[in-house]
PyMOL Python script that loads the backbone (N, CA, C, O; Angstrom):
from pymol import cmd

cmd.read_pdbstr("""\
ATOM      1  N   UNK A   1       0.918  28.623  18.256  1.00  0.00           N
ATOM      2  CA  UNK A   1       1.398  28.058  17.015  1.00  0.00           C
ATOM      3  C   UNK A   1       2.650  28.813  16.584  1.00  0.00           C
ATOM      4  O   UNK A   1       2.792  30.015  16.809  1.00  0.00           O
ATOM      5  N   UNK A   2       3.724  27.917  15.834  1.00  0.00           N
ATOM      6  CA  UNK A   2       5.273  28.734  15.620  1.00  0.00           C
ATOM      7  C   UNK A   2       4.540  28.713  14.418  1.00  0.00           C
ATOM      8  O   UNK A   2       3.531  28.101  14.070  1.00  0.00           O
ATOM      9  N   UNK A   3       5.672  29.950  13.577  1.00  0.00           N
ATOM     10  CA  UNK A   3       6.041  30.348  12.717  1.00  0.00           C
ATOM     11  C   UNK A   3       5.818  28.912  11.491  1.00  0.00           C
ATOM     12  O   UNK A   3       4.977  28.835  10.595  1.00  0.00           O
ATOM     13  N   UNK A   4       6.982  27.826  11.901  1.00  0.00           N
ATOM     14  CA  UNK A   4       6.988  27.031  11.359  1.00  0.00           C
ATOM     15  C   UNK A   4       5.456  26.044  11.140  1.00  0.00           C
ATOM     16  O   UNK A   4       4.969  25.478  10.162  1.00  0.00           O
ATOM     17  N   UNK A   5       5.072  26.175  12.443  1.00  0.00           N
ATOM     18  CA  UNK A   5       3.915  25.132  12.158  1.00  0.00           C
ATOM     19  C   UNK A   5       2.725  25.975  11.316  1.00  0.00           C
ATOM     20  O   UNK A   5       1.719  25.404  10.896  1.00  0.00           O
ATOM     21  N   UNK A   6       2.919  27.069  11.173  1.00  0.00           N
ATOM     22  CA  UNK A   6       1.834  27.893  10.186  1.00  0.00           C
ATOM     23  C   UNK A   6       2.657  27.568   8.436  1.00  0.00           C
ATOM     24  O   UNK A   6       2.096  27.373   7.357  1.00  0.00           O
ATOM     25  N   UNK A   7       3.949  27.613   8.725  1.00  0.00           N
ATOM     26  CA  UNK A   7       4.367  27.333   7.146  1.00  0.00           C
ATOM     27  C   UNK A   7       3.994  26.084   6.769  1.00  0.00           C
ATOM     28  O   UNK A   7       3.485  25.921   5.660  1.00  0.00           O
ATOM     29  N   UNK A   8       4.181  25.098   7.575  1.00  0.00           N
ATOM     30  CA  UNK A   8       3.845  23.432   7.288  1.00  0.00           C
ATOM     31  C   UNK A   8       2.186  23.684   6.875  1.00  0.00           C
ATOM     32  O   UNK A   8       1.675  23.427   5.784  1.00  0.00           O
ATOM     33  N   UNK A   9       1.600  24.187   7.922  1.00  0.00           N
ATOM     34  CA  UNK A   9      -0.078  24.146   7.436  1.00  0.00           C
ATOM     35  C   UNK A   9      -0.417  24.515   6.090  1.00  0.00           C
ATOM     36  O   UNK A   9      -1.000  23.743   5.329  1.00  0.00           O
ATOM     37  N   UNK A  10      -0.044  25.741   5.765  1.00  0.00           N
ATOM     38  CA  UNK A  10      -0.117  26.384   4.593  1.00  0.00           C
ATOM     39  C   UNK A  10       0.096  25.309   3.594  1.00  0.00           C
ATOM     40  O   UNK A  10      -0.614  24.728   2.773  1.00  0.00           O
ATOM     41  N   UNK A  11       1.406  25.257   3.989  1.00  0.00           N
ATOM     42  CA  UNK A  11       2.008  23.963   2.248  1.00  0.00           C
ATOM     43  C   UNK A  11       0.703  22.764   2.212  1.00  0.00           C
ATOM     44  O   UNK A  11      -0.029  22.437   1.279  1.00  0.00           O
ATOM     45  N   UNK A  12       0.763  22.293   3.601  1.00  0.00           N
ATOM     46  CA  UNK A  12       0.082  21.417   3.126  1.00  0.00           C
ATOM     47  C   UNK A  12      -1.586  21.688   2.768  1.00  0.00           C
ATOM     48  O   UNK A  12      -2.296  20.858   2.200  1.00  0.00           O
ATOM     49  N   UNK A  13      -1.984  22.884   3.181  1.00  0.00           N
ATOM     50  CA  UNK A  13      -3.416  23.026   2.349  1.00  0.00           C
ATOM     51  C   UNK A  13      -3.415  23.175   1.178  1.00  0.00           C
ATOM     52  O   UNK A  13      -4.134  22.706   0.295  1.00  0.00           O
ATOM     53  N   UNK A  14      -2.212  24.150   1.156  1.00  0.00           N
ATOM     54  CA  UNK A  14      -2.152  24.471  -0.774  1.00  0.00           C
ATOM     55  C   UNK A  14      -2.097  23.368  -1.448  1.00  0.00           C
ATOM     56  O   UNK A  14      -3.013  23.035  -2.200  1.00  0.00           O
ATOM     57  N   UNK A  15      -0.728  22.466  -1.221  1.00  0.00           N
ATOM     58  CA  UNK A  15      -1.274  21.447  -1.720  1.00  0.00           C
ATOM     59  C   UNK A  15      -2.358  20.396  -2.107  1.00  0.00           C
ATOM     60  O   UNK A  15      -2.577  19.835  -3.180  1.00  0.00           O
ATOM     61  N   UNK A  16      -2.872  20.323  -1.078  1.00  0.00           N
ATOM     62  CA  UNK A  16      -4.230  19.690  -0.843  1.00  0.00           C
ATOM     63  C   UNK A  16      -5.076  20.041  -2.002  1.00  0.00           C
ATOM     64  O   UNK A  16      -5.554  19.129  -2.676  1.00  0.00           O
ATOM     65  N   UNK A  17      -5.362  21.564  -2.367  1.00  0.00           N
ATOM     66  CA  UNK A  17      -6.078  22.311  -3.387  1.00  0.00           C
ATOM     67  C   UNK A  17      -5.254  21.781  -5.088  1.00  0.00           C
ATOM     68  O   UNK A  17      -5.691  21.513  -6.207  1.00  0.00           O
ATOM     69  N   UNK A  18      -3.855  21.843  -4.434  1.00  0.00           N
ATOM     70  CA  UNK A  18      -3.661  21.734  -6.325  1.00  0.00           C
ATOM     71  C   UNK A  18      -3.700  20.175  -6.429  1.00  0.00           C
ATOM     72  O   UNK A  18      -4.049  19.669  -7.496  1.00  0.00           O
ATOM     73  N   UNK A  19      -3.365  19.416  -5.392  1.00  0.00           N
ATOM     74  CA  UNK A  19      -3.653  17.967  -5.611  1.00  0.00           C
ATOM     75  C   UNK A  19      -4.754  17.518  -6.391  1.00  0.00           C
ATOM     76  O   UNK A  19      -4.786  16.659  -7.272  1.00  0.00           O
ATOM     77  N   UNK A  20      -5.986  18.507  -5.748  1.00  0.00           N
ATOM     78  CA  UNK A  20      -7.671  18.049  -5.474  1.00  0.00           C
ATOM     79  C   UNK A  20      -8.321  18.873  -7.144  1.00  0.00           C
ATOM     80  O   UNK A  20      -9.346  18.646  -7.788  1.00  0.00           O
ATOM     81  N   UNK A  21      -7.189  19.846  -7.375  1.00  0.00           N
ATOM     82  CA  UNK A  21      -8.139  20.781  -8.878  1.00  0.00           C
ATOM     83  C   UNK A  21      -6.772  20.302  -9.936  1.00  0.00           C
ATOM     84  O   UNK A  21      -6.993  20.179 -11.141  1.00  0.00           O
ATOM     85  N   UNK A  22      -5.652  20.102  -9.486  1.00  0.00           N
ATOM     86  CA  UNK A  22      -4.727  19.568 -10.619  1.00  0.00           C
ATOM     87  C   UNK A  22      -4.307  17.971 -10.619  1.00  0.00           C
ATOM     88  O   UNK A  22      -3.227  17.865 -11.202  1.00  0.00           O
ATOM     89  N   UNK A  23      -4.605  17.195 -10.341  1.00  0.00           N
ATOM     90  CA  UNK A  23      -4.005  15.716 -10.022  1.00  0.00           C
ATOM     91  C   UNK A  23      -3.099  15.781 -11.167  1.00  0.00           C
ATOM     92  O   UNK A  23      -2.237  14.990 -10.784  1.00  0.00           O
ATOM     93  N   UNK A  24      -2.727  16.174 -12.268  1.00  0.00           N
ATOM     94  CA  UNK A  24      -1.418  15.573 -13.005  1.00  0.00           C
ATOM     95  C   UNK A  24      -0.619  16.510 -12.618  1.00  0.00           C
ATOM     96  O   UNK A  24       0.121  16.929 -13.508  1.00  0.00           O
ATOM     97  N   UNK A  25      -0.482  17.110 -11.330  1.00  0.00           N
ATOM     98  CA  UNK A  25       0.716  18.033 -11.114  1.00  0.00           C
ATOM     99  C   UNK A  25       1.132  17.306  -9.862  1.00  0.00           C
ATOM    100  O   UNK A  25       1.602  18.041  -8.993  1.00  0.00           O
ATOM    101  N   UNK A  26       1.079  16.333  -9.649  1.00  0.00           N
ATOM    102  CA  UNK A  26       1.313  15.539  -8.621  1.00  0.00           C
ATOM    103  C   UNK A  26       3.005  15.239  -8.285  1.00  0.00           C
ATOM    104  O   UNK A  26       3.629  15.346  -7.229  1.00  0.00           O
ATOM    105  N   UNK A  27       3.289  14.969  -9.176  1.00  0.00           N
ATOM    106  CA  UNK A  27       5.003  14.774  -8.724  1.00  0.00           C
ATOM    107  C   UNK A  27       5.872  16.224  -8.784  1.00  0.00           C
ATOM    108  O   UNK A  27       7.026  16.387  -8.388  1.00  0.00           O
ATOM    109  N   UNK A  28       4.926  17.285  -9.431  1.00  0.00           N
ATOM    110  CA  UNK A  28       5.503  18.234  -8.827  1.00  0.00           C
ATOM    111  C   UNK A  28       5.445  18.815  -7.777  1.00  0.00           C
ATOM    112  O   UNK A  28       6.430  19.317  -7.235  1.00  0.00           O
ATOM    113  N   UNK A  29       3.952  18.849  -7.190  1.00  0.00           N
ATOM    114  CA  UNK A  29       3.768  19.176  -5.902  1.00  0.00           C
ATOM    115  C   UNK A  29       4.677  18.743  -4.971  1.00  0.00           C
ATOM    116  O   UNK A  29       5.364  19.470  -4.252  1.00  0.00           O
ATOM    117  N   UNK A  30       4.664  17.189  -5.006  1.00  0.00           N
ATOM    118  CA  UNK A  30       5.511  16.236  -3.550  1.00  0.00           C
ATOM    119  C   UNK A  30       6.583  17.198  -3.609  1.00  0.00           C
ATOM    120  O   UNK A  30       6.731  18.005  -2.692  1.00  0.00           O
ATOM    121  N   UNK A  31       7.441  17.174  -4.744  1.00  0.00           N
ATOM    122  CA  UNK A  31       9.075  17.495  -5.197  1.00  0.00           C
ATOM    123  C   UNK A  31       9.111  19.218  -4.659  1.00  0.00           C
ATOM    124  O   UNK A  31      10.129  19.697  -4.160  1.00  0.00           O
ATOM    125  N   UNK A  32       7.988  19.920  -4.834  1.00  0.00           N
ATOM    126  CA  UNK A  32       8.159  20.787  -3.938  1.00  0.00           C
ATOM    127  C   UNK A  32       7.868  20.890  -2.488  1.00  0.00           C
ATOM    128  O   UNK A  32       8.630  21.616  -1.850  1.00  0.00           O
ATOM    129  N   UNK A  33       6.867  20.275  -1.820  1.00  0.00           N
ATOM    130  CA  UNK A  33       7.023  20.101  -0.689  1.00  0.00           C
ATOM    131  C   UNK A  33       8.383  19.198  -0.049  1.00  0.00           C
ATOM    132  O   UNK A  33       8.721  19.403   1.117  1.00  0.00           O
ATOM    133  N   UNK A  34       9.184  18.109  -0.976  1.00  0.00           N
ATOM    134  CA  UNK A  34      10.453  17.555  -0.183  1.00  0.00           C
ATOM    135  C   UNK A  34      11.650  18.789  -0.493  1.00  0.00           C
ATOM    136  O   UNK A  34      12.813  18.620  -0.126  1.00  0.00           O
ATOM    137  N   UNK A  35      11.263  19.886  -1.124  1.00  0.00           N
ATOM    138  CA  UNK A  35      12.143  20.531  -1.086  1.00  0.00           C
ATOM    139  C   UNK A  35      12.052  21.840   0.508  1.00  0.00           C
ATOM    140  O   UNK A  35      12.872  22.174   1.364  1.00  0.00           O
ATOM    141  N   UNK A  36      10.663  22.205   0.226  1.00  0.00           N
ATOM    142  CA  UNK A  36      10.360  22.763   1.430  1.00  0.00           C
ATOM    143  C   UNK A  36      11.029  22.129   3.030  1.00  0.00           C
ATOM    144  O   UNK A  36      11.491  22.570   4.082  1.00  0.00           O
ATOM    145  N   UNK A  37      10.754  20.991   2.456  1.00  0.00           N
ATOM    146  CA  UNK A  37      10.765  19.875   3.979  1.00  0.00           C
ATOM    147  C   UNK A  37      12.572  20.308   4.528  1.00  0.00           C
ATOM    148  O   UNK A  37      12.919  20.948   5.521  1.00  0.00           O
ATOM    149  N   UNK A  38      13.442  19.664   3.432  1.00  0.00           N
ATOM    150  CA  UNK A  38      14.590  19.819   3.508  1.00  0.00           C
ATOM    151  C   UNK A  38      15.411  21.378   4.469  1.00  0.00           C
ATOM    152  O   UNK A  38      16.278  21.532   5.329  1.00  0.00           O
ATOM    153  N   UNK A  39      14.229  22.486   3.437  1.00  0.00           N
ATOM    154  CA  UNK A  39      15.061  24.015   3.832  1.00  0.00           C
ATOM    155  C   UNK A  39      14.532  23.889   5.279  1.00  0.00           C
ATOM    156  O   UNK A  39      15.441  24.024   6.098  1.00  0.00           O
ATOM    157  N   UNK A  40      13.366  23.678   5.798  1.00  0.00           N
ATOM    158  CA  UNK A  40      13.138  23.538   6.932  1.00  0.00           C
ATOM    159  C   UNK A  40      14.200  22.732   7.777  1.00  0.00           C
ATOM    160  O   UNK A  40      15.071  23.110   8.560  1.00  0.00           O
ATOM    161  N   UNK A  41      13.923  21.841   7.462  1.00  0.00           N
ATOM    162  CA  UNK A  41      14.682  20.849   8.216  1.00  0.00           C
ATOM    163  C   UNK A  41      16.509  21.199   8.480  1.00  0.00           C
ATOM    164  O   UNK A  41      17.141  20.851   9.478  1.00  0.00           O
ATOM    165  N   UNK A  42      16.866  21.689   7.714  1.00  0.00           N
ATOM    166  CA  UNK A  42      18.351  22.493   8.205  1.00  0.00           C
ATOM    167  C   UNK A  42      18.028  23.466   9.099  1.00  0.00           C
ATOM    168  O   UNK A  42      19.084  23.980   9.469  1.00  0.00           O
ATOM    169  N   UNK A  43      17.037  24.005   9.661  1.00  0.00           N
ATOM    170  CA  UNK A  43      17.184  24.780  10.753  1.00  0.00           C
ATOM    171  C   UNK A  43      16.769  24.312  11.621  1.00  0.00           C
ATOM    172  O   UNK A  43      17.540  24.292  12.580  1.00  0.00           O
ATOM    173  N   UNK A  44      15.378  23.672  11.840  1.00  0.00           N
ATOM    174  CA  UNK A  44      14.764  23.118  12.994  1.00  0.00           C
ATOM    175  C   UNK A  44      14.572  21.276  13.108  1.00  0.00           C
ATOM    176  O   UNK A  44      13.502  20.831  13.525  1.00  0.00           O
ATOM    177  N   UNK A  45      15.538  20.469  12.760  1.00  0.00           N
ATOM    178  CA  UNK A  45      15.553  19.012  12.011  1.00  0.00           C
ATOM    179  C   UNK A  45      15.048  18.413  13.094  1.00  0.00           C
ATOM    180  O   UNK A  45      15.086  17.183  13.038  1.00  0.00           O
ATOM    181  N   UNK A  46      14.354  19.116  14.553  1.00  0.00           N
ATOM    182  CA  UNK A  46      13.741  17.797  15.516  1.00  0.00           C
ATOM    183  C   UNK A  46      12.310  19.042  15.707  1.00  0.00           C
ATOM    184  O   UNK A  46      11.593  18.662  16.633  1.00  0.00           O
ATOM    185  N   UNK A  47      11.879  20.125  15.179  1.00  0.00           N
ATOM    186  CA  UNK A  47      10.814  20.222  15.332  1.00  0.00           C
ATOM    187  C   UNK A  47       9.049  19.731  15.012  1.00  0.00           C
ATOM    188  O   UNK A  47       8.640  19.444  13.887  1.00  0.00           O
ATOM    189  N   UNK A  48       8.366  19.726  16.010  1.00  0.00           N
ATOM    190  CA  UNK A  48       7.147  18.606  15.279  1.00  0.00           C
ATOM    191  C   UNK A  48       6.525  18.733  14.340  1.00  0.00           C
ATOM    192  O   UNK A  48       5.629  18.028  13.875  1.00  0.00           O
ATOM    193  N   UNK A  49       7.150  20.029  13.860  1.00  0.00           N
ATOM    194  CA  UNK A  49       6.117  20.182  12.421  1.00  0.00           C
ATOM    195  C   UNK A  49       6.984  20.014  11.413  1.00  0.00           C
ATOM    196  O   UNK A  49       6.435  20.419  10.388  1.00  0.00           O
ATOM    197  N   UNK A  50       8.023  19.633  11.199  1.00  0.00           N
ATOM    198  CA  UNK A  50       8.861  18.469  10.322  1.00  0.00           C
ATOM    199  C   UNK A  50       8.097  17.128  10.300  1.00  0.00           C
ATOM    200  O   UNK A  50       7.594  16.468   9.391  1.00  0.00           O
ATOM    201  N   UNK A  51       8.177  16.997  11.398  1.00  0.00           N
ATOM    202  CA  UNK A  51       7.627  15.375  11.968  1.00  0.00           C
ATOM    203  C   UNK A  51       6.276  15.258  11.198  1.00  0.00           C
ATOM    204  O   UNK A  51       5.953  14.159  10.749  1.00  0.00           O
ATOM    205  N   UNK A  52       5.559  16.233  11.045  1.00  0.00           N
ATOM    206  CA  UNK A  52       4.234  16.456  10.553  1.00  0.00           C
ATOM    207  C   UNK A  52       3.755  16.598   9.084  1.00  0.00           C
ATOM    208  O   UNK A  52       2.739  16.183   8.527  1.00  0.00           O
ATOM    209  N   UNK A  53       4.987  17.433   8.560  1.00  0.00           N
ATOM    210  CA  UNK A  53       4.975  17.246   7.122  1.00  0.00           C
ATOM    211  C   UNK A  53       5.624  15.769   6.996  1.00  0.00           C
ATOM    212  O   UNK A  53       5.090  14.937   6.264  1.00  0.00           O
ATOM    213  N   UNK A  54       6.513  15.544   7.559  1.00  0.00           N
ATOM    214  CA  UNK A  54       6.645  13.791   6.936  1.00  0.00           C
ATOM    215  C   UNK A  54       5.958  12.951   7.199  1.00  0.00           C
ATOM    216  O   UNK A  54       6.245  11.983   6.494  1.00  0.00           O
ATOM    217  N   UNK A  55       5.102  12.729   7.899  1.00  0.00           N
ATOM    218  CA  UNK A  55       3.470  12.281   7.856  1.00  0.00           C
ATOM    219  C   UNK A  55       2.779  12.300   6.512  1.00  0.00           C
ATOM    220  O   UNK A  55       2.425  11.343   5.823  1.00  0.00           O
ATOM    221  N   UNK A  56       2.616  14.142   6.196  1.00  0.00           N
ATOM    222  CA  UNK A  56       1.944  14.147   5.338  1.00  0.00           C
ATOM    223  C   UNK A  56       2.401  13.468   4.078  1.00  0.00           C
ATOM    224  O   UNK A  56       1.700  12.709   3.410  1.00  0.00           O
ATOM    225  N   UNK A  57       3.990  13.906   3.738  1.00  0.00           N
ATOM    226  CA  UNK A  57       4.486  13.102   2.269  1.00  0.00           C
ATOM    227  C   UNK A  57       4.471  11.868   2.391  1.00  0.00           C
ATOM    228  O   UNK A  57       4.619  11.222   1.354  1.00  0.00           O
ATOM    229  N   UNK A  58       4.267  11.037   3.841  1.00  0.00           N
ATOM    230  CA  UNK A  58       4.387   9.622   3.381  1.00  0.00           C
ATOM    231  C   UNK A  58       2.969   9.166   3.361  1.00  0.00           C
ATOM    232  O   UNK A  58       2.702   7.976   3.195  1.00  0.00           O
ATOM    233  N   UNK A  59       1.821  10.307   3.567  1.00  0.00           N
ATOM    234  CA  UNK A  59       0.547   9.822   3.178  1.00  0.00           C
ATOM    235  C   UNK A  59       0.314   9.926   1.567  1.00  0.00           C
ATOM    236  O   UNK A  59      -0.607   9.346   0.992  1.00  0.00           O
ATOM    237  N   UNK A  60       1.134  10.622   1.022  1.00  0.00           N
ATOM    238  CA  UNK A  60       1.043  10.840  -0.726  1.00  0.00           C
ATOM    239  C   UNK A  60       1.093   9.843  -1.408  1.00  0.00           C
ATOM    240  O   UNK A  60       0.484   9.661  -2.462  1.00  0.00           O
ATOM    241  N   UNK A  61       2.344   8.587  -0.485  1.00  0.00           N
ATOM    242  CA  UNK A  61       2.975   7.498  -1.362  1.00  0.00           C
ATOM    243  C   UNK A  61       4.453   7.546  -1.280  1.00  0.00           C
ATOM    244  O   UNK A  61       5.264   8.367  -0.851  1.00  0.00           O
ATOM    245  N   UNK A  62       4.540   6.069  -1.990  1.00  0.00           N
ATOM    246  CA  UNK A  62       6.051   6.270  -1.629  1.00  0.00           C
ATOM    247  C   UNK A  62       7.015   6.961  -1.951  1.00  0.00           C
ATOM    248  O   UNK A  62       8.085   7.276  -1.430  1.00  0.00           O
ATOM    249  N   UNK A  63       6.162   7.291  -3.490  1.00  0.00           N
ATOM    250  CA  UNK A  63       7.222   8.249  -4.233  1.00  0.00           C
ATOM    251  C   UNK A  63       7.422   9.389  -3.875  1.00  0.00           C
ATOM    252  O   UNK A  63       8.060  10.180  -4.569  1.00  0.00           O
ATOM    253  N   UNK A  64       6.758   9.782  -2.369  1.00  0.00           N
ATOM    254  CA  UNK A  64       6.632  11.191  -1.925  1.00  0.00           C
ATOM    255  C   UNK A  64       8.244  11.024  -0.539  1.00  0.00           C
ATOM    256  O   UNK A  64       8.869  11.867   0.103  1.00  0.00           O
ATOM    257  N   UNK A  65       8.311   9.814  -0.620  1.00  0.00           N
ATOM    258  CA  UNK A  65       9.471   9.883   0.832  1.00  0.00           C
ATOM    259  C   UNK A  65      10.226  11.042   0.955  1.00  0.00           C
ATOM    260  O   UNK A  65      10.523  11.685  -0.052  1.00  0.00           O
ATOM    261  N   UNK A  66      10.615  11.430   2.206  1.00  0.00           N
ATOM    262  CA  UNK A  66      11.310  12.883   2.312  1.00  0.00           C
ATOM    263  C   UNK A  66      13.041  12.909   2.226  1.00  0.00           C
ATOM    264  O   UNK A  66      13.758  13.910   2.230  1.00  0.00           O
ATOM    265  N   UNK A  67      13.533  11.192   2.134  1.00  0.00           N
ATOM    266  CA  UNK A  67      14.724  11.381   2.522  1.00  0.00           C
ATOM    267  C   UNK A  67      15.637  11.353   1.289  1.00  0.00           C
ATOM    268  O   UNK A  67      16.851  11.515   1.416  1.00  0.00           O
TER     269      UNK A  67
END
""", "prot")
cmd.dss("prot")
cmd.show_as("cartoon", "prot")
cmd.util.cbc("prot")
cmd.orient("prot")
């Protein structure tokens, strides 16, 4: 496992937790994970765990899109 694919995991468990104990923090969560997505994505923009978090934000909804 890279570096990266342990940061993607992380975000997305944490999230998972504040989704699951905060639901009205919801558009902040996404807005920080598309920000995460982004800093990632300027260094590694074809690795699969990009590919993986944008999975996950487009399982949030639409309002979660990464682009």
């Amino acid at each position: 496992m890279s570096a990266l694919d342990d940061i993607v995991d992380r975000a997305i468990e944490y999230t998972n937790k504040i989704l699951s104990t905060m639901p009205s923090y919801r558009p902040s969560a996404i807005e920080g994970l598309r920000k995460l997505r982004r800093a990632l994505a300027e260094k590694t923009p074809d690795d699969p765990a990009i590919a993986r978090l944008d999975a996950y934000l487009e399982s949030l909804g639409p309002s979660a899109d990464p682009s």
